[in-house]
BAVEX-141210 format. One record per residue (C-alpha): x, y, z; residue in one letter. Coordinates in steps of 0.001 Angstrom, whole numbers, padded with zeros to 6 digits, always signed. Layout:
<gukes>
XYZA;...
</gukes>
This chain:
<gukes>
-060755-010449-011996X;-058202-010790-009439X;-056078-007833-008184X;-053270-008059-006146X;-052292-004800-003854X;-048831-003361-002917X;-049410-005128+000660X;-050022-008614-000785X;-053834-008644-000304X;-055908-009180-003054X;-059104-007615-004565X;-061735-009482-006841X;-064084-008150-009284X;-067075-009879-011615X;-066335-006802-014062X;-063737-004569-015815X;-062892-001680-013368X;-060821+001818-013786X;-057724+002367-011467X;-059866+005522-009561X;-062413+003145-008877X;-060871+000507-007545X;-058780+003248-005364X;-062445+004146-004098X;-063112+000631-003319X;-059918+000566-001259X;-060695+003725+000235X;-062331+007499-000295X;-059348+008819+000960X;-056889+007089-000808X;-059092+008155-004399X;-058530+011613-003003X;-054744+012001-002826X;-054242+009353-005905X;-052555+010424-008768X;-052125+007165-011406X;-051364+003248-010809X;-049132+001326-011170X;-050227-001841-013305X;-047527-004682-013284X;-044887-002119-013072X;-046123-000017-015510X;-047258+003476-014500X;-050796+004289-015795X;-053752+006477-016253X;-056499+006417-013006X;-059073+006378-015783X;-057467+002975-017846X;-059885+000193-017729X;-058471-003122-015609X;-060222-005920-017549X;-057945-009167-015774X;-055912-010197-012909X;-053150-007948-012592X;-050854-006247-009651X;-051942-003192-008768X;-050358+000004-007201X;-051907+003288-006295X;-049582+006594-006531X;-050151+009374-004758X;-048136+012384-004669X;-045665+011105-001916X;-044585+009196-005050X;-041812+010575-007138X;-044003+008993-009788X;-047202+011082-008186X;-045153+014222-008343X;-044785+013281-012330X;-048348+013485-012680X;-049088+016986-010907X;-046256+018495-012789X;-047391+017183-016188X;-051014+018248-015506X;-049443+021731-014353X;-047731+021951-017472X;-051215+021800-019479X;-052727+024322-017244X;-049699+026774-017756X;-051204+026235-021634X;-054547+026751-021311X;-053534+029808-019253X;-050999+031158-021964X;-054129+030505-024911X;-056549+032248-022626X;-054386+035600-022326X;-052076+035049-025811X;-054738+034029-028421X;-052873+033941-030904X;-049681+031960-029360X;-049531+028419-030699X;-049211+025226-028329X;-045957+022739-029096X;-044863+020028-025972X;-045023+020301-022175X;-043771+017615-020355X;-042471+017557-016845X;-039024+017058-016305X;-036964+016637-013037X;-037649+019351-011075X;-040902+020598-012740X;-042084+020913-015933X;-041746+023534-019179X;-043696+024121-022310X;-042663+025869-025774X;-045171+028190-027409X;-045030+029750-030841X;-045037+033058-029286X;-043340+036669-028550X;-040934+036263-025693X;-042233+036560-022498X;-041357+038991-019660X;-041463+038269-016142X;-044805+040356-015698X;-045871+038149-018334X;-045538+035208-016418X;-047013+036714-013345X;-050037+037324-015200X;-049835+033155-016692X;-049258+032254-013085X;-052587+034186-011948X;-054137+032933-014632X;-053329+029467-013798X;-054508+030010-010231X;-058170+031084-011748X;-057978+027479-013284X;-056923+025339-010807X;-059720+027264-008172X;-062107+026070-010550X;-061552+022639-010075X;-061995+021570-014262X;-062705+017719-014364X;-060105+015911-016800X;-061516+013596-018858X;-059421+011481-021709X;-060997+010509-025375X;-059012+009143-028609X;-059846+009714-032263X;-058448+007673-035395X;-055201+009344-036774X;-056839+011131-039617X;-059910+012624-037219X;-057049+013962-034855X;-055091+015522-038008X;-058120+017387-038536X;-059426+018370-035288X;-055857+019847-034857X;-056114+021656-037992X;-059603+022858-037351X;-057722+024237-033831X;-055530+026263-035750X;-052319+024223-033802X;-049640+023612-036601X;-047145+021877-034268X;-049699+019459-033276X;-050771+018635-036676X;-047323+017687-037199X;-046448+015294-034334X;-049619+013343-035210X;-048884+012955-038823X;-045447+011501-037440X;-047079+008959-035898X;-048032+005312-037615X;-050936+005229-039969X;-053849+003439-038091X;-052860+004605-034648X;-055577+005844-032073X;-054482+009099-030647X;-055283+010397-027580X;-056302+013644-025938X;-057151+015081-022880X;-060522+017648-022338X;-059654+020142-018997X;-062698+021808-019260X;-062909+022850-022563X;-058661+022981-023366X;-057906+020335-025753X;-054209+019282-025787X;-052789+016292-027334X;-050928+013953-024851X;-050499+010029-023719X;-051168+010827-020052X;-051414+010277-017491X;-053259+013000-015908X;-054854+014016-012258X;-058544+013694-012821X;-059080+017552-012058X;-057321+020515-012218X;-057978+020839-008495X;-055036+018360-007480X;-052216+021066-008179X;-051546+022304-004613X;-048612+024394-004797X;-046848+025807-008174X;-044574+028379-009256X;-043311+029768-012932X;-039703+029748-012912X;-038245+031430-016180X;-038766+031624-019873X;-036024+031068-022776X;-035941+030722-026515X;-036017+027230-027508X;-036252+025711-031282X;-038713+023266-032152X;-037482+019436-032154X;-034027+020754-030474X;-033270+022019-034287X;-032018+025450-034653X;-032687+025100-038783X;-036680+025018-036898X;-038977+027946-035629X;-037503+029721-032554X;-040277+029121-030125X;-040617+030519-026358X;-040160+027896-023195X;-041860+028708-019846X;-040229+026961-017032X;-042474+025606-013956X;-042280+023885-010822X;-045419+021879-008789X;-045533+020100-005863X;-047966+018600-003678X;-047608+020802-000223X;-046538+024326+000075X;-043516+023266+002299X;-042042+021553-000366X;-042298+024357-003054X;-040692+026791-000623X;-037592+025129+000371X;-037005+024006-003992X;-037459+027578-004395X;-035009+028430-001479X;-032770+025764-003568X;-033128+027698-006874X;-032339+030528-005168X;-029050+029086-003827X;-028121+027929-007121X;-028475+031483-008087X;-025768+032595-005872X;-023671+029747-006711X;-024219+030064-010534X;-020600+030014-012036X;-021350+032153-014749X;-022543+035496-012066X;-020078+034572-010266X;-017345+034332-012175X;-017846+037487-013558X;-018466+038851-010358X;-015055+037869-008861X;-013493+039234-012481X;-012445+035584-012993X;-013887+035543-016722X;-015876+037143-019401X;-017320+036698-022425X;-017456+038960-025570X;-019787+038911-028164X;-017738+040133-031385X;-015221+037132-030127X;-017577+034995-030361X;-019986+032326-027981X;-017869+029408-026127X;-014478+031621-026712X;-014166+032895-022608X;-012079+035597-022266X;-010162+034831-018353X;-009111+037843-016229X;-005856+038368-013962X;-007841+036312-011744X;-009408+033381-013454X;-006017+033246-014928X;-003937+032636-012258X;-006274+030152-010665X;-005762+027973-013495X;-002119+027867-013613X;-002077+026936-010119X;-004213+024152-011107X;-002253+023377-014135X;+001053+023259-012168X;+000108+021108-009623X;-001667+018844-012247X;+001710+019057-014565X;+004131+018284-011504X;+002229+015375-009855X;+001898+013298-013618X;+005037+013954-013773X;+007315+013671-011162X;+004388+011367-009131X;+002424+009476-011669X;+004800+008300-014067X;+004048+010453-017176X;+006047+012129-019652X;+005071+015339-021404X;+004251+016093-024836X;+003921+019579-026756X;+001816+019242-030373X;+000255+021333-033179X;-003095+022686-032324X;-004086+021781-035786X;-003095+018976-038917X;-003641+017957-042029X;-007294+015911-042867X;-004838+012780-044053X;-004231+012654-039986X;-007658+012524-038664X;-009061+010233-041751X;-006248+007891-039888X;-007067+007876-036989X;-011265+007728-037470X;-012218+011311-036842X;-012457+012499-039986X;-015499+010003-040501X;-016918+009845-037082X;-016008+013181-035628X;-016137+015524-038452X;-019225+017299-037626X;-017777+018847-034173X;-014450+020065-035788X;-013128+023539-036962X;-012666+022539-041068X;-010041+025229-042425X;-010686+024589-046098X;-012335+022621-048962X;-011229+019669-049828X;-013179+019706-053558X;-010990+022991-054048X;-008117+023231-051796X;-004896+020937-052406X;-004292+020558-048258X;-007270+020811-045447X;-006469+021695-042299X;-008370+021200-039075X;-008252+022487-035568X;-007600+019497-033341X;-010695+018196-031324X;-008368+015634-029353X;-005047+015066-028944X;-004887+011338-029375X;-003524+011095-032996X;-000628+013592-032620X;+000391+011842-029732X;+000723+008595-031254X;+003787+009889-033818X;+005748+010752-030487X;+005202+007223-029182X;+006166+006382-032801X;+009695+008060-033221X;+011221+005781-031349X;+010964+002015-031597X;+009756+000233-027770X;+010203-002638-025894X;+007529-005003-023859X;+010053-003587-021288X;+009194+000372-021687X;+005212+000067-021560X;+003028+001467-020257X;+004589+004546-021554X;+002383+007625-020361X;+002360+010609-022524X;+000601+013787-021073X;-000078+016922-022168X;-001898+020645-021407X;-004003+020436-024369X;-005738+023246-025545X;-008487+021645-028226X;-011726+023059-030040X;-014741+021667-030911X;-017651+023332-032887X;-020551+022908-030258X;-024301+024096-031510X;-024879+027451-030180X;-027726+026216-028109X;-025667+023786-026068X;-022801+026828-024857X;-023288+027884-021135X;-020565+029647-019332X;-017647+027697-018510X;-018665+024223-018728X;-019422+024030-022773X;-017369+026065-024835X;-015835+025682-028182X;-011960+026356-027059X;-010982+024866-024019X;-007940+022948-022128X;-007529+019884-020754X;-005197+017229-018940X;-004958+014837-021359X;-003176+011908-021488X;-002474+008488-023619X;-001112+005455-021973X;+000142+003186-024474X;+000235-000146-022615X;+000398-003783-022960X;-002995-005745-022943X;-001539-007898-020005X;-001232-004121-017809X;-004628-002984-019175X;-006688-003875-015337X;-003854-002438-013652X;-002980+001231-015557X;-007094+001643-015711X;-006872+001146-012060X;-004010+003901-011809X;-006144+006226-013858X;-009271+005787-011822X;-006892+006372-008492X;-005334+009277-010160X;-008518+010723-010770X;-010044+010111-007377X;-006529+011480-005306X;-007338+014660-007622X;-010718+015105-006784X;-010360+014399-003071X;-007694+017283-003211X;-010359+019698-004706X;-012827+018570-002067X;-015184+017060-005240X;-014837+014089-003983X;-018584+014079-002828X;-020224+015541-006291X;-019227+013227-008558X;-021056+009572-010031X;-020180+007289-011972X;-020698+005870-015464X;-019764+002963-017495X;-020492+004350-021004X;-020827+001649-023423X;-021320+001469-027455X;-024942+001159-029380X;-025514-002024-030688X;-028375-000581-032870X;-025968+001731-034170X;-022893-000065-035190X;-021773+001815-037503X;-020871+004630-035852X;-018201+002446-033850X;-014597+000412-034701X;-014718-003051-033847X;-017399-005913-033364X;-019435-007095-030721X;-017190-009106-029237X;-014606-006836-028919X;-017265-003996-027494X;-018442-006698-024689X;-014652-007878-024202X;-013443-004245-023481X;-017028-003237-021725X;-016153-006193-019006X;-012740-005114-018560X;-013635-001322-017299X;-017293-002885-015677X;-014618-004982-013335X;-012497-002619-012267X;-015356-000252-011137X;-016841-003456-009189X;-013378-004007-008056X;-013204-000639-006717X;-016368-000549-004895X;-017528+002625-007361X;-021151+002317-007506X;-021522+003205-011480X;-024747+003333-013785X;-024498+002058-017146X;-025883+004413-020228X;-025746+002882-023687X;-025055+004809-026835X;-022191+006798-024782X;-018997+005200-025162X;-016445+006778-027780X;-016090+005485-031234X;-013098+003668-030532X;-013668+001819-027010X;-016063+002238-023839X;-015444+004766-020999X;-015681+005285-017306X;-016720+008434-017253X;-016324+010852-013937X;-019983+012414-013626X;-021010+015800-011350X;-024021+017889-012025X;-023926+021994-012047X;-025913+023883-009473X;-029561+023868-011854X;-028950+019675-011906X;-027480+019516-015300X;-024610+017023-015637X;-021672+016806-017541X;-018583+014351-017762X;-016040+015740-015786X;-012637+012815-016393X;-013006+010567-018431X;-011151+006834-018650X;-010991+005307-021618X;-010106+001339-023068X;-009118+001808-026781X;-007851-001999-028240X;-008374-001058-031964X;-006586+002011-032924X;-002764+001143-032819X;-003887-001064-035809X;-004524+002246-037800X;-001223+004075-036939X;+000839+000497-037241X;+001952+001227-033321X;+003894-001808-031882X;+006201-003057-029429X;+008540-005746-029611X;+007740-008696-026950X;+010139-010693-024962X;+010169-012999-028860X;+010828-010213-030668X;+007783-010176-032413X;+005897-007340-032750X;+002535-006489-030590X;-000630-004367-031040X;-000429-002474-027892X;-003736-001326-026011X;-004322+002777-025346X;-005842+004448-022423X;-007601+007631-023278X;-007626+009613-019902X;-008052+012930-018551X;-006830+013624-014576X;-008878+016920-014094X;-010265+017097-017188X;-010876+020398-018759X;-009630+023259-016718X;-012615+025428-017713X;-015672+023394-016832X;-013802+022480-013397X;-012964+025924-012910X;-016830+026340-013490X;-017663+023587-011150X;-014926+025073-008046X;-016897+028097-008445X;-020478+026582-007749X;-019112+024099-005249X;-017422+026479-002823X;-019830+029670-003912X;-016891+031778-004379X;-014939+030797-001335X;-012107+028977-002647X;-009241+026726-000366X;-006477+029131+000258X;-004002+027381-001558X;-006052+027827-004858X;-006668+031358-004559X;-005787+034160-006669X;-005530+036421-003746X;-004534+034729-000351X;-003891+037746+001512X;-004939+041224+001471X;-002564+043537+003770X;-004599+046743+005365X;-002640+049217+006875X;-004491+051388+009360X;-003463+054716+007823X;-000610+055847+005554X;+001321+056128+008534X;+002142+052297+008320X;+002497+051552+004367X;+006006+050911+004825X;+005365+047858+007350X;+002256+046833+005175X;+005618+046602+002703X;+007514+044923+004801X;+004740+042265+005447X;+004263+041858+002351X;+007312+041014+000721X;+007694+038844+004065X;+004869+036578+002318X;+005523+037141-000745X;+008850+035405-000423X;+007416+032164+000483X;+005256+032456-002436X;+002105+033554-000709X;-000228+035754-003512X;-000722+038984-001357X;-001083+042502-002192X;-001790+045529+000255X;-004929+047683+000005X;-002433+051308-000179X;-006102+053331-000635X;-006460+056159+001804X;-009681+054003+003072X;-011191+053867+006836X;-010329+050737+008067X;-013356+049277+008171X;-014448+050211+004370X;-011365+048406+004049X;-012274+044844+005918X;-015824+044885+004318X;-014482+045049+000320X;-011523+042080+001705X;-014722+040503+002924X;-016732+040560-000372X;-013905+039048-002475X;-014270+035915-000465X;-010461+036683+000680X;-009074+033606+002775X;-006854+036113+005349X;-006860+039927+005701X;-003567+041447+008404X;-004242+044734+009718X;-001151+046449+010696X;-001127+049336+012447X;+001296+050749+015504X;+001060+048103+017880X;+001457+045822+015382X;+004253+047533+013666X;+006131+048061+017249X;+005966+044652+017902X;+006467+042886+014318X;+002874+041279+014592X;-000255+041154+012730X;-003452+040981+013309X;-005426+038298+011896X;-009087+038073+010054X;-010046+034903+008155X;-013084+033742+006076X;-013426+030761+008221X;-012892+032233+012216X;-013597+035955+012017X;-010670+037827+014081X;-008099+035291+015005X;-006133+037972+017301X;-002636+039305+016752X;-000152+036677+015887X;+004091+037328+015270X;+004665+037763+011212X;+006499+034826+011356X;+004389+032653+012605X;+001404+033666+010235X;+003456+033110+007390X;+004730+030056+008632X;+001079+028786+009265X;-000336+029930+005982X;+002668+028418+004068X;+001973+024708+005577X;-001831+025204+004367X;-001033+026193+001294X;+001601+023594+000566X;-000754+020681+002053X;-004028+022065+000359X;-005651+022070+003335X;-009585+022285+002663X;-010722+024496+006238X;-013840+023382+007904X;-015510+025963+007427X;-015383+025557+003327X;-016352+021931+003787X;-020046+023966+004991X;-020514+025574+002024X;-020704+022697-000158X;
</gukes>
């Protein structure tokens, strides 16, 4: 047996030989720190049997592969720990995941001294070093050995599996769980761990299944490594949109309104209609786009037109039966349809395509309850959304517009950095679910794959993505826990003018299908509020601020120039308010502080003698007295060029 190492060089054997044996051959200390193998490139078990030539790869934990290993081993040792201290708590899944690794008990919910006790626990089992050791038993054994265990949930994933399968298990001392590996070979190899949270989760991802209890974990190889992840977490923590937000009185929620239904303060408010203005005016008077106002609900006849009704029906608001109830109504979940009758009211030309319709959509979609978080999924939200009814001769170029549309936005924000990209195509197992055939999925597929290679935008692909009506490029960013969502969205539809008979004439007068971009330009203004929030931790660009300035007069004594400076600002448009509290000064600069306020003027005599402020900023500290008109004239060019400080550029 012939096996050929990472390096090149090559090993031979007269017999079969396991991967941890072989990594002793190579050497003691390489056995020590190794965590699995890699066996022509597939990632397997140190205790799997090589039997013929092969390449071979040993993983340690320097491996993101390694770090798989500790983490899923960790997670069986957070079980053992929970069934030595919760008897009666039954085992589900624990896999590791990204950054760690959870598992879901049948069990009371546990408290945070709970999981200090699990943690110590855990640390009694890892100090004993229990050797790991695999075994299998024929399906029906394992059903019973499972039953005989008292562990419902495991019964039930092996009777899910095929008839005749050999399952396997793995023995830490004593702890059976069920699992397909790979493992370390003792519980000794877990260096450095920590128990994050707990939450309620439901069994299978089905809330119609038991409500079981999930116990977050991290693991890592070296000490070092744990502290600065946990440093990270703790970061995210301060970043987290939905304390923050709250924090800064930019939102709330409300349970007897209901989950995903955001109530936004003063604040929050007015932060969004800056961003909706600026969106609104540079479509418009920039981009090319003409606006559109429709009904935030229709008739079913309208979405069984345009596809929704059969495709989309699950995620919309129903208002009615339609076994009972001569009309049903729905609240819209897109805009797309209602948009198509205004293209439709008036007959067009080859000559007046693309014709861009936009529009401040406010839409609602009926998310599961155990997908809402904060901001970024919510069941009522708005968005920039826009359909470009084209010709298929300007479908390269107007997808290239959208994509630079999209990009000018997000270097505006200063997102320009957080965001991937994704080419998200149609399931070809599952065609169904989808208008059109193959050839007209791999036709429109190419067309947005092109531009993106054009573009130099390195992109992933993901299958099974793409909307029923035509693939996507889809604008990617992840939150601050490493969770992503689709942020814009660019979309190739070539099939649904055909249901809504939407033509042109051509330069024969006949009449032409046209093509339809989907787009959004910022997307929903809720999750990228959401997203502004985490990026810049609270410290927004000026010009995007609810409160630019905060005036603070020394004493009462100087209110009326406080006035004076304010209504100076004010008349340029600058959002500024004076702090009028009979406050010591420097109570005064430490609340301005905590809001995260770009500019605080302190005005007192000297400044009020000589028409001057004196200047404090969230990026330089004290800037020194400057004239009034000369701060408002420097504050009025930021705001009006969106000028992203320095100093905000750090936090991100």
């Amino acid at each position: 047996m012939k096996i050929t190492l990472k390096d090149g060089s090559c090993k031979e054997y007269a017999s079969a030989m396991s991967i941890i044996d072989i990594a002793k051959d190579i050497s003691e200390g390489l056995a020590r720190v190794a965590c699995a193998g890699e066996v022509d490139g597939k990632v397997e078990d140190l205790r799997t049997i090589l039997d013929k030539d092969c390449e071979l790869n040993i993983i340690t934990a320097n491996d993101p592969e390694g770090l798989h290993v500790i983490r899923h081993t960790a997670s069986h040792v957070l079980a053992e720990a929970v069934k030595n201290l919760f008897p009666n708590a039954k085992v589900t899944i624990g896999p590791a995941i990204e950054d760690g690794f959870y598992y879901d008990f049948d069990a009371e919910p546990f408290s945070r001294e709970d999981l200090d006790k699990i943690e110590a626990e855990m640390k009694k089992i890892i100090k004993e070093g229990k050797e790991i050791t695999r075994f299998t038993l024929p399906r029906e054994e394992a059903i019973k050995f499972m039953q005989e265990k008292g562990e419902p949930f495991k019964v039930e994933l092996i009777e899910d599996l095929p008839e005749g399968s050999e399952i396997s298990f793995y023995d830490q001392g004593g702890f059976v769980d069920l699992c397909a590996g790979p493992h370390l070979m003792s519980t000794k190899g877990i260096k450095a761990y920590k128990l994050i949270s707990s939450s309620m989760a439901y069994w299978r991802g089905d809330s119609n299944k038991a409500r079981l209890q999930r116990i977050y974990g991290t693991a890592f190889n070296k000490k070092e490594d744990l502290a600065a992840h946990l440093e990270k977490l703790e970061d995210a923590k301060r970043r987290d949109h939905n304390r923050l937000g709250r924090e800064m009185e930019l939102f709330t929620t409300v349970d007897v309104i209901g989950q995903g239904l955001p109530l936004f303060m003063p604040n929050g408010t007015k932060m969004i209609m800056k961003l909706q203005r600026w969106i609104e005016d540079l479509e418009d008077k920039e981009w090319g786009y003409v606006r559109t106002r429709t009904p935030l609900m229709a008739k079913s006849d309208l979405y069984k037109i345009s596809g929704h009704w059969d495709h989309y029906k699950e995620g919309m608001f129903v208002l009615g039966d339609e076994e009972v109830d001569k009309e049903v109504f729905a609240l819209r979940p897109m805009t797309c349809p209602f948009q198509y009758y205004v293209y439709k009211n008036s007959q067009k030309s080859y000559r007046d395509l693309p014709y861009r319709m936009s529009e401040t959509s406010t839409l609602f979609r009926n998310e599961d309850s155990g997908e809402m978080h904060g901001l970024t999924r919510v069941r009522q939200f708005t968005i920039t959304e826009a359909h470009n009814v084209i010709r298929p001769d300007q479908a390269e170029e107007e997808i290239r517009s959208c994509l630079h549309l999209t990009l000018h936005i997000l270097r505006t924000l200063g997102l320009q950095d957080d965001v991937t990209f994704r080419l998200s195509k149609w399931d070809p197992n599952n065609k169904a679910k989808y208008l059109g055939d193959e050839e007209y999925w791999e036709k429109t597929q190419d067309a947005l794959r092109q531009v993106l290679i054009e573009e130099n935008l390195p992109f992933t692909e993901a299958e099974g993505e793409a909307a029923f009506y035509g693939p996507k490029i889809d604008t990617q960013a992840k939150n601050v826990y490493g969770k992503e969502d689709t942020m814009c969205t660019v979309q190739l539809d070539c099939a649904i003018a055909e249901n809504f008979d939407m033509y042109y004439i051509d330069q024969n007068g006949e009449k032409i299908r046209p093509y339809i971009i989907h787009r959004t330009s910022l997307g929903c203004y809720e999750r990228t509020l959401a997203w502004l929030i985490e990026h810049y931790a609270g410290k927004f660009p000026t010009w995007m601020c609810p409160e630019q300035v905060r005036v603070l007069p020394i004493s009462d004594k100087y209110l009326d120039y406080a006035e004076t400076v304010r209504k100076a600002l004010a008349a340029e448009g600058v959002d500024v308010t004076v702090d009028t509290r009979s406050e010591k000064i420097g109570f005064k600069i430490r609340e301005a502080r905590m809001a995260k306020l770009p500019y605080m003027l302190i005005v007192g005599q000297n400044e009020e003698e000589a028409g001057l402020v004196s200047v404090r900023s969230r990026f330089a500290g004290d800037e020194g007295q400057k004239p009034l008109a000369e701060f408002v004239a420097q504050i009025v060019e930021e705001i009006k060029n969106k000028t992203i400080r320095e100093e905000e550029q750090q936090e991100q």
